[in-house]
Residue, then its C-alpha position, 0 to 999 in steps of 0.5 A: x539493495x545497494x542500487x536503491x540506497x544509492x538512488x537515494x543519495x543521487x536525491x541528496x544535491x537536488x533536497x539539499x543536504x548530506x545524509x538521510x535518516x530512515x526510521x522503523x520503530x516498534x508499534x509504529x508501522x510506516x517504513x521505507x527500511x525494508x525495501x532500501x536494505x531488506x530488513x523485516x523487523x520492527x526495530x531499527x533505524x537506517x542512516x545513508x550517508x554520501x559514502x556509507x550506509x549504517x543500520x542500527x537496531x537492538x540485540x533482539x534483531x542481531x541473526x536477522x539484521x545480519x542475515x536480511x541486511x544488504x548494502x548497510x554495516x549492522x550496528x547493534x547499538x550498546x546500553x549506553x548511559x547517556x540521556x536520550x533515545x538509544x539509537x540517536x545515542x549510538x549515533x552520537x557515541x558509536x566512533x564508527x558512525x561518522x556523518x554532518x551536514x543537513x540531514x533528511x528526515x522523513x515527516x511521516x514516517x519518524x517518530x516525534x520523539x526520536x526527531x526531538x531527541x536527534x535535535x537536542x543531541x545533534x544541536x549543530x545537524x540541521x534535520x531537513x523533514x522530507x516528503x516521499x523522497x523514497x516512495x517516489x523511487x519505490x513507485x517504479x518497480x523493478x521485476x522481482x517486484x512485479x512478480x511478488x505483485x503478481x503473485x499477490x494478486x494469483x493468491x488473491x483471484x484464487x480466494x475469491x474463487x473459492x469463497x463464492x460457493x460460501x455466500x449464501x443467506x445466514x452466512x455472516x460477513x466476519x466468516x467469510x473474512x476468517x475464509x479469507x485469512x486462512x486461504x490466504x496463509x494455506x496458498x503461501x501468502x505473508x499474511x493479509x494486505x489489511x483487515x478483509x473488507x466484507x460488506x452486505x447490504x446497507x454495510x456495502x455502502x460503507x467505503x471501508x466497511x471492515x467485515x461485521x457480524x451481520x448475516x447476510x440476506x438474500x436480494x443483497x449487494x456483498x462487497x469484498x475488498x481484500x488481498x494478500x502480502x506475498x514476499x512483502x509486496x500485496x494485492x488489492x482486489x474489489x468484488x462485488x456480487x447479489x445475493x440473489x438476483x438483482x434489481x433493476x436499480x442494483x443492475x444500474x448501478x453495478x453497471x455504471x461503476x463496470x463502465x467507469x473501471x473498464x474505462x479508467x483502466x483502458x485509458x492507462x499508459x506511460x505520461x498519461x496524468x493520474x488526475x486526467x485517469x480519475x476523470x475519465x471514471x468519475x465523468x462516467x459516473x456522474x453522467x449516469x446520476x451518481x457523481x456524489x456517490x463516489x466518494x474517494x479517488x480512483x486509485x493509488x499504487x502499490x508498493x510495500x505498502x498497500x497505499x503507495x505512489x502514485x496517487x490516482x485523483x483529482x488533485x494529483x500531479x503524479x504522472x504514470x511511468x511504466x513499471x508504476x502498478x496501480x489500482x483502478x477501483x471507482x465506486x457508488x455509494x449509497x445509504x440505505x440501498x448499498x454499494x459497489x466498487x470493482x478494483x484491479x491492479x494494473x501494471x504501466x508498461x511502456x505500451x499501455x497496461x497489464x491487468x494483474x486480476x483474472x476474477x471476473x467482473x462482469x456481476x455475479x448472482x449467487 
């Protein structure tokens, strides 16, 4: 881990300022923490300074801080009387926390009560708010990285394969995703990447139709959309299948979003830009009628979280790098007839690609 924090004080010169603040607070789900220093709970805040790492958290956290930390000095912060919130407190009166200067904070990640607090306390620190300063090192995996991806996207084709024979009418969405959580856990995933998205009928037209309790009919599209954490890295799969056998229309469709995955994943390699990859799928799309029908971008990266760098869309300036893993998921949307997307994850490497998914795509009638 000490490899990463200290790419992330080589950030220093260039944002301007001497120190850098990483925040995790429970109920609060954004944090870089866990991968500049391996920590995994949801209390905690990380200072890195020019020659010094500190990580703070509560007595509740003390064996695991000790047992996941690396690269930082554990500091279990002390009832202190002094107004303000605990952690900025500790840093204000903990004599071993040293630190000056203009200090980076991230802007989506700290909570607002904490930033208000740290300038109220630190009235001479100027507090520099950041914008994916640690993402974009994140963005560039490292192998052990690529192989819990990997293994992510295994765990995840294997589901699939074992939820297609339970697809049937009268089987409702929200079934099949509790199959899906509960495969996942009983082949060694963390837990799920986000809530299963099961999608029947007009609900396929739903970009993020989260599973329902809606029965699934015959002569349907049925869209899932879901994956696993493994080791704190997850996977991200689309399918879509027919119920039954499909019509001329849903063959169109279904057709048209293959062609424009197939082609937006074959178009990936080192320096191609992420706008150009989204244009590559969307002119397919729009050529075949259905250009107002995709409604979302292309794809997004994978890091430890779901939604990461780089961003695959139009108004990106990302550029892909080799180790960047990505998905490539273009859909059709539309209302009262249903919808379609196909999503893979994708590793840059410095050649071309590597498709992380082995789920077939060509469509499948049950």
């Amino acid at each position: 881990m000490q490899h990463r924090i200290d790419a992330l004080r080589n950030k220093f010169h260039k944002l301007g300022i001497s120190n850098f603040i990483v925040t995790k607070f429970e109920n609060h789900s954004y944090s870089n923490i866990r991968y500049l220093c391996g920590y995994t709970g949801s209390n905690g805040i990380i200072l890195v300074t020019p020659k010094n790492a500190y990580f703070l958290t509560d007595g509740r956290y003390i064996n695991q801080a000790k047992r996941e930390i690396k690269g930082a000095e554990v500091i279990i912060y002390s009832n202190r009387t002094q107004p303000g919130n605990v952690f900025v407190k500790e840093l204000k009166y903990n004599s071993n926390v040293k630190f000056e200067g203009k200090t980076g904070i991230e802007a989506k990640g700290t909570n607002p009560a904490f930033y208000h607090s740290m300038r109220e306390v630190f009235p001479n620190v100027e507090l520099v708010l950041t914008d994916s300063v640690v993402e974009k090192i994140a963005a560039v995996k490292e192998a052990d990285e690529i192989h819990a991806l990997k293994e992510a996207a295994k765990i995840t084709d294997a589901v699939f394969a074992e939820i297609l024979p339970l697809v049937k009418p009268g089987v409702r969405e929200i079934e099949l995703s509790a199959e899906i959580s509960y495969r996942h856990l009983m082949k060694g995933a963390d837990k799920d990447s986000f809530d299963a998205i099961v999608a029947s009928g007009p609900r396929s037209a739903l970009p993020h139709g989260v599973a329902s309790s809606r029965k699934i009919k015959s002569g349907e599209f049925v869209t899932f959309d879901f994956g696993c954490i493994y080791v704190g890295y997850p996977s991200d799969m689309t399918r879509t299948i027919v119920v039954g056998k499909a019509t001329t229309e849903m063959r169109k469709v279904y057709n048209t979003v293959l062609e424009a995955q197939i082609a937006g994943v074959e178009a990936i390699a080192p320096g191609v830009k992420c706008a150009d990859l989204d244009g590559i799928a969307r002119k397919i799309i729009t050529d075949a009628g259905y250009g107002d029908k995709f409604t979302h971008s292309l794809g997004h990266g994978l890091s430890q979280i779901v939604h990461a760098l780089p961003v695959l869309a139009a108004s990106s300036k990302d550029t892909l790098e080799p180790n960047n893993v990505v998905t490539v998921e273009p859909g059709i949307y539309i209302e009262n007839f249903g919808g379609v997307r196909i999503e893979d994850d994708v590793l840059v490497t410095e050649t071309g690609y590597e498709i992380f998914n082995t789920s077939p795509k060509d469509l499948i009638e049950l």
